[in-house]
C-alpha positions as CSV (number, residue, x, y, z in Angstrom):
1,X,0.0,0.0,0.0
2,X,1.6,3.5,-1.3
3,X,1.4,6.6,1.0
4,X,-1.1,8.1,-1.5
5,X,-3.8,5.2,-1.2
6,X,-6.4,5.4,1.1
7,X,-6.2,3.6,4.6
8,X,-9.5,1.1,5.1
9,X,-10.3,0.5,8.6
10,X,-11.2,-3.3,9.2
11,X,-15.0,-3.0,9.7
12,X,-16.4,-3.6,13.5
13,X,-18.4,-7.0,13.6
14,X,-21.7,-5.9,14.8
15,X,-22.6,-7.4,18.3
16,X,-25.0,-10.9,17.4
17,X,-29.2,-9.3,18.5
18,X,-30.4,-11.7,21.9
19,X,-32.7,-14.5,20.5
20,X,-35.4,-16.0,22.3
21,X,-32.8,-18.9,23.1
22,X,-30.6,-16.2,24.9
23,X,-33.5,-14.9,27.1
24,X,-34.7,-18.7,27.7
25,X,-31.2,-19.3,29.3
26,X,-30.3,-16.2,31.0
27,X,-34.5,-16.5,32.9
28,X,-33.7,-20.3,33.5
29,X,-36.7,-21.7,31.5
30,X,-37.4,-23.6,28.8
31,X,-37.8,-22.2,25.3
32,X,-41.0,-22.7,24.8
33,X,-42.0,-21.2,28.4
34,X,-40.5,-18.0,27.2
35,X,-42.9,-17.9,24.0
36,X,-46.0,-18.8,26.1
37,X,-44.9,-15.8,27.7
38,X,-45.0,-13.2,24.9
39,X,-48.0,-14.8,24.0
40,X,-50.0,-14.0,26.9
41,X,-48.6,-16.2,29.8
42,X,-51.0,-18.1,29.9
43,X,-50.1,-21.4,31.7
44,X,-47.1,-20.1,33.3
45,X,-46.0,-18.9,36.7
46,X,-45.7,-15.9,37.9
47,X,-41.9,-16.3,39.2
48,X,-41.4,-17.2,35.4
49,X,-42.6,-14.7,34.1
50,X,-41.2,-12.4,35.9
51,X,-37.9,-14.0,35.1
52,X,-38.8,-13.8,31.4
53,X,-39.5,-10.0,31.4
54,X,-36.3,-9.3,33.7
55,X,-34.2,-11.3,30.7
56,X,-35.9,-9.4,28.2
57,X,-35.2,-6.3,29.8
58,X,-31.6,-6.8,30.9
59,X,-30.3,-8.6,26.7
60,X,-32.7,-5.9,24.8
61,X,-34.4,-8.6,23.1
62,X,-36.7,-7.6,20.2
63,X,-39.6,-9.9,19.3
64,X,-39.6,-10.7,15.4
65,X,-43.1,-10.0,14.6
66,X,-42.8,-11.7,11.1
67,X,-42.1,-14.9,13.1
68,X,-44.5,-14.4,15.7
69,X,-47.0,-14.0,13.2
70,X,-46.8,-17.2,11.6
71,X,-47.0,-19.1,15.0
72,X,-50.1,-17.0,16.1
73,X,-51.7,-16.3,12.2
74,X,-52.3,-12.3,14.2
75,X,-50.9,-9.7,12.2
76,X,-50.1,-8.0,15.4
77,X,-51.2,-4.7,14.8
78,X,-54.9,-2.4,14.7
79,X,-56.5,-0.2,12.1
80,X,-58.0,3.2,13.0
81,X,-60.3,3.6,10.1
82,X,-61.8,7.1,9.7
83,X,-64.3,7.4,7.2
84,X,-64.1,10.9,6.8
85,X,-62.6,13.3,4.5
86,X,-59.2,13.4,5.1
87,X,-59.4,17.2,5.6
88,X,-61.5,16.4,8.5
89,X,-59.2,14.4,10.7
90,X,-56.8,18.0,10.8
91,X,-59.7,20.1,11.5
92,X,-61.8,17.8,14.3
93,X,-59.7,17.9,17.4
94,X,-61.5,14.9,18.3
95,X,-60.5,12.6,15.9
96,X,-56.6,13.2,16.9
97,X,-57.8,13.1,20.9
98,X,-59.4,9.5,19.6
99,X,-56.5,8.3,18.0
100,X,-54.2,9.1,20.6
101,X,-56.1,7.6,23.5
102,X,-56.6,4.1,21.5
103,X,-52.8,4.5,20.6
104,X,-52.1,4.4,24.1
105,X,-54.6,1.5,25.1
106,X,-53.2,-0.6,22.6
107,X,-49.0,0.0,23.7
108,X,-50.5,-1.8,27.4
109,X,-50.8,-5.0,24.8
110,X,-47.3,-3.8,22.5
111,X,-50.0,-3.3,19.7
112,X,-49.1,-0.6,17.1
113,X,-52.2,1.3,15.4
114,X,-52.0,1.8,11.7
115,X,-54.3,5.1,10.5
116,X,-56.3,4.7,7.5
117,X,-58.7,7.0,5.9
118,X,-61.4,6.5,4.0
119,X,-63.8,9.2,3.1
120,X,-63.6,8.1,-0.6
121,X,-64.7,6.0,-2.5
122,X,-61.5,5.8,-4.4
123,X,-59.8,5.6,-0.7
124,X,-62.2,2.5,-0.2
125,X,-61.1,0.6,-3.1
126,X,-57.7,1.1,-1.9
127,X,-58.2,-0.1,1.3
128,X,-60.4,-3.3,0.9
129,X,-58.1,-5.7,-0.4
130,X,-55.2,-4.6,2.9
131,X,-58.4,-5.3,5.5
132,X,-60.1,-8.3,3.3
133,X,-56.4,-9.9,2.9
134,X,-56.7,-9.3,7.5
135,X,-52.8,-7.2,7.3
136,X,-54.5,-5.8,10.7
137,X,-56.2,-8.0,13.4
138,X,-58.8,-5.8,13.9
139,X,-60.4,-1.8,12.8
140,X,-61.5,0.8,15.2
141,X,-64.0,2.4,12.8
142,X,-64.4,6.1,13.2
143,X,-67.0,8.6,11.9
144,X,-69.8,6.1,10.6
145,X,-72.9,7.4,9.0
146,X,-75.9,5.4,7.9
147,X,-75.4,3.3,5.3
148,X,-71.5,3.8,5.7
149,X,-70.3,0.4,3.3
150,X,-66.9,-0.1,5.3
151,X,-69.6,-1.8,7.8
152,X,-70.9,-4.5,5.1
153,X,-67.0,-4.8,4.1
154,X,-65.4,-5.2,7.6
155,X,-68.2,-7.7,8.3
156,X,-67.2,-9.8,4.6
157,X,-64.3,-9.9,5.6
158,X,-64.7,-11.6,9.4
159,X,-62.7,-9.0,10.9
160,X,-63.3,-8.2,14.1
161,X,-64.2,-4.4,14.5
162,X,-65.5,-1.8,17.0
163,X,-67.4,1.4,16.1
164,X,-67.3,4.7,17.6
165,X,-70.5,6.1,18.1
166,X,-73.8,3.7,17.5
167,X,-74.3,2.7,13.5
168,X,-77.6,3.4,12.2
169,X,-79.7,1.2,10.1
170,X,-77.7,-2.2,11.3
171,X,-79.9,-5.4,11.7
172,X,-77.3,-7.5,13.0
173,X,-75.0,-6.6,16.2
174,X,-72.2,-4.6,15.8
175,X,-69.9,-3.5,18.6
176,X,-69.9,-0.2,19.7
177,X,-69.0,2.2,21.9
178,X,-70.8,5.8,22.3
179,X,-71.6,8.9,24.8
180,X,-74.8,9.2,25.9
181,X,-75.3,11.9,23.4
182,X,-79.3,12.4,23.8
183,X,-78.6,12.9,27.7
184,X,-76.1,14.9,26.8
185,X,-78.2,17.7,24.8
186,X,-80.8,16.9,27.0
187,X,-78.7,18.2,29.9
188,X,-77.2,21.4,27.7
189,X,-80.9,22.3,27.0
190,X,-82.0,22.1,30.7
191,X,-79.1,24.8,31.3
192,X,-80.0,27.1,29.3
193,X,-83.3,27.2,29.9
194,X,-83.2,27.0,33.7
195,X,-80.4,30.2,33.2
196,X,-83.7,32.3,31.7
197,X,-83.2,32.0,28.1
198,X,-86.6,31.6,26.0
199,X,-86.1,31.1,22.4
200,X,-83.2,28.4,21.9
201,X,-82.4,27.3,18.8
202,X,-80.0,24.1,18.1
203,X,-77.8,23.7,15.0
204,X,-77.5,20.0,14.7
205,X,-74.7,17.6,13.0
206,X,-75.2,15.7,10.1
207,X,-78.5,13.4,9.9
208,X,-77.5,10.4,8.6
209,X,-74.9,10.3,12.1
210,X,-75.5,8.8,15.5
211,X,-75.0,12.4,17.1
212,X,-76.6,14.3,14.6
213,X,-79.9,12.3,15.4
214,X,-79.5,11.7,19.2
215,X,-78.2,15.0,19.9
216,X,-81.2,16.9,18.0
217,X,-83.9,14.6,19.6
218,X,-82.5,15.5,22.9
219,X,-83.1,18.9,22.1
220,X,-86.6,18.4,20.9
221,X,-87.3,16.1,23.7
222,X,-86.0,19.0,26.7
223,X,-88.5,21.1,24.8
224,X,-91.4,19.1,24.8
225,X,-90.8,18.3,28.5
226,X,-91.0,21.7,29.5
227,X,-94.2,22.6,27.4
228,X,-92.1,24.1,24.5
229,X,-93.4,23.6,20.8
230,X,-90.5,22.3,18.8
231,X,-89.7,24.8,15.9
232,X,-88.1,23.6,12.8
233,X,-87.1,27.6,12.5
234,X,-85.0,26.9,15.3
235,X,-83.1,24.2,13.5
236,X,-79.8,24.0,11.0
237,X,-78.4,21.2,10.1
238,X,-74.4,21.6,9.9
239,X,-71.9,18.7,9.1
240,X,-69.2,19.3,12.3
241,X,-67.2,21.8,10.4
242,X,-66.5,25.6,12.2
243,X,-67.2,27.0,8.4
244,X,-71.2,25.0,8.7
245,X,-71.5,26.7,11.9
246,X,-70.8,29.7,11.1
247,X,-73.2,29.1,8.5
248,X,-75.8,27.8,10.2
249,X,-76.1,30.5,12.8
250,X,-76.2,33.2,10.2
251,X,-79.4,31.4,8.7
252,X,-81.0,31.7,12.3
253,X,-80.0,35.2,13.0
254,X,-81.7,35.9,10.1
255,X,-84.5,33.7,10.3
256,X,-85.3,33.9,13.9
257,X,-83.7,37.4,15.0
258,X,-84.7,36.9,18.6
259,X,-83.5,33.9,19.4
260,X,-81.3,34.1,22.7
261,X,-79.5,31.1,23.5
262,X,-78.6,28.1,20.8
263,X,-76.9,24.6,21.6
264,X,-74.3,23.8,19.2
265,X,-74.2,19.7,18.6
266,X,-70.1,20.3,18.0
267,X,-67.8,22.6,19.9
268,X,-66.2,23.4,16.3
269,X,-69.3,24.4,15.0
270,X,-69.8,26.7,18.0
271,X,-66.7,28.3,17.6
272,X,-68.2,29.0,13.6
273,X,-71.3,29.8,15.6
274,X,-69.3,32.4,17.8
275,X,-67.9,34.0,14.6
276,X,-71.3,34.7,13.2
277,X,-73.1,36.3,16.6
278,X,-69.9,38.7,16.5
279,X,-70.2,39.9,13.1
280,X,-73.8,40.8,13.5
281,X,-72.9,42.7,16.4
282,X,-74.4,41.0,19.4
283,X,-72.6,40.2,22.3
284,X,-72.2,36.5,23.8
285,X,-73.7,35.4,26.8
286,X,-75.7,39.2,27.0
287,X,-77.7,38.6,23.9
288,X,-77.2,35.0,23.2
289,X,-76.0,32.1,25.3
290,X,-73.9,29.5,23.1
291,X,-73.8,25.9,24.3
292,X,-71.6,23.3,22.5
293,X,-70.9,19.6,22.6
294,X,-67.5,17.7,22.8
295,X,-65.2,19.8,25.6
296,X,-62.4,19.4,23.0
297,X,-59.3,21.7,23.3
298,X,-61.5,24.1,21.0
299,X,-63.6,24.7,24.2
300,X,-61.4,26.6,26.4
301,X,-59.7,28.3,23.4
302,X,-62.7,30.1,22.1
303,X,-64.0,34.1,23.4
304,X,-65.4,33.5,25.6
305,X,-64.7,30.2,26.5
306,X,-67.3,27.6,25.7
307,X,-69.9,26.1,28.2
308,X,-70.0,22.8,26.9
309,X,-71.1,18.9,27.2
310,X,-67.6,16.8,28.1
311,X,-67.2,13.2,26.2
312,X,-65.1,10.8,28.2
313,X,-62.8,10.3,25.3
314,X,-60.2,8.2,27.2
315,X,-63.2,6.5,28.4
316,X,-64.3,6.2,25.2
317,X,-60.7,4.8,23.4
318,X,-60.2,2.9,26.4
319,X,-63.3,1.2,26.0
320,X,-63.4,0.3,22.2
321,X,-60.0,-1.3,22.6
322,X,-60.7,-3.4,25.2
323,X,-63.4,-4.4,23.2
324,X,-61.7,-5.3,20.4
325,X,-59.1,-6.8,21.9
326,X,-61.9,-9.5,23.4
327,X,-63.1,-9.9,19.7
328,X,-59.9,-10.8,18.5
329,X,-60.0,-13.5,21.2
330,X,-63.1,-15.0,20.1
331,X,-66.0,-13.3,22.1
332,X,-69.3,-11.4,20.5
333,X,-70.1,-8.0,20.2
334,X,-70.9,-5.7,22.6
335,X,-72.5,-2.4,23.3
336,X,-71.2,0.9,25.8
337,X,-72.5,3.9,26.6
338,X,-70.9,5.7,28.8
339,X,-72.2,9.1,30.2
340,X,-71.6,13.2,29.5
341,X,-71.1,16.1,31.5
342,X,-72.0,19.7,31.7
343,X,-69.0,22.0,31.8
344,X,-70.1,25.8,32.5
345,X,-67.7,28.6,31.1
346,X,-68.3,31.8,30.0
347,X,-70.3,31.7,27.1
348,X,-73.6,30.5,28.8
């Protein structure tokens, strides 16, 4: 080798990854005791286990999920379907809220989430053939509305799956997991007209929704209990978006001017809602008390801050995992519905 020609360092042999042989021996178990282990441990001590996670711990052994896979025939991972616009899931703090709660269920079993959208039909074709050929062991299904044909697909398919919020027009079972919403608007109602407001109006979600129905006939229902003659007038039908409420309460300024309080089926559509009632120059709570729906991180970021109905969204992610996760493992579906809360701020 001449002075001029480059000097190659003899290349470091990487250090051999711990195999599940290496974590059997250093624990002091059998082989096959350490892969009942990271299956579950079912059938094996509790001093063994123990010894099998400290041996884990201590080499840094990796399971190979490829391999695990073909023992198990589990994919080892969970799809959080939105059937939404993609748009959607950056706008809606509560789909992100949603996702990250169910991500955080699911590390408590080492499952990853995969997020898919689907608010297309061209997203939908994409999709199918990943969920029909099971990549996933499961789908947390987001966002359905009626008639929604991820449900017929996912149920083709025999994947197991959980909705969010109750599907509509379903004959056969289908797991779910929802907030009381019709309590819910039921209680925002009550407020407002226990606070001395006479003439309240509602701008409601999307009709062919869980929440867009039960939240609007818990409206209608608070008035009919207190004497109140329900008022279509009183009514606009926006789709979750701030831009719809914003929308929507312009059309009932102008169609009922003396309206003085309104429930807002969406926090985002009461911040759209909030928009409006400025621009025509009124003042909230003086003129009209806003109520929303949700108590998502828009709630306390609004002017005023928003009086509001809370969904237990860990609640809610905790619970459509755990019901998954029994699925997967061979039992039927199942139905939750867990309750709201009022949360009084400033605008009501």
């Amino acid at each position: 080798m001449t002075d001029t020609e480059p000097r190659r360092r003899a290349r470091p042999r990487g250090k051999r990854p711990p195999t599940i042989l290496d974590v059997a021996a250093h624990a002091g178990v059998s082989r096959g005791t350490v892969s009942r282990v990271l299956q579950g441990g079912h059938n094996v001590s509790s001093a063994s286990q123990e010894a099998v996670h400290a041996a884990i711990r201590k080499l840094g052994y990796v399971v190979n999920r490829a391999a695990r896979s073909l023992v198990t025939q589990r994919a080892g991972s969970v799809a959080f379907l939105l059937s939404e616009p993609q748009e959607r899931f950056f706008e809606d703090p509560n789909f992100t809220t949603l996702l990250r709660g169910c991500t955080t269920a699911l590390a408590e079993h080492d499952l990853p989430l995969i997020l898919i959208t689907a608010g297309t039909e061209a997203e939908r074709r994409r999709i199918a053939p990943f969920l029909s050929a099971h990549h996933v062991d499961g789908v947390l299904l987001v966002s359905s509305h009626r008639g929604n044909p991820m449900v017929d697909h996912l149920r083709r398919t025999g994947l197991p799956f959980v909705c969010c919020g109750k599907p509509l027009g379903e004959r056969d079972a289908v797991s779910y997991v929802a907030a009381n919403d019709r309590e819910g608007a039921r209680a925002m109602v009550r407020y407002l007209l226990e606070s001395g407001r006479n003439r309240v109006a509602t701008i409601t979600g999307p009709q062919d929704t869980p929440g867009g129905l039960e939240r609007l006939d818990g409206y209608r229902g608070m008035l009919t209990e207190r004497g109140i003659v329900y008022d279509t007038r009183l009514v606009a039908v926006g789709d979750y978006s701030r831009a719809s409420g914003e929308a929507c309460m312009q059309q009932l300024l102008t169609s009922a001017p003396d309206i003085d309080a309104v429930f807002v089926a969406s926090d985002l559509m009461a911040d759209g809602a909030l928009t409006a009632i400025e621009r025509a120059g009124l003042r909230v709570p003086d003129d009209i008390a806003v109520g929303g729906f949700d108590d998502s991180p828009v709630a306390s970021a609004t002017h005023p801050p928003l009086t509001t109905i809370r969904q237990p969204w860990a609640r809610i992610s905790e619970m459509m995992v755990r019901q998954l996760l029994a699925q997967i493992d061979g039992e039927g579906p199942a139905t939750v519905i867990l309750p709201t809360e009022l949360v009084v701020r400033e605008s009501a």
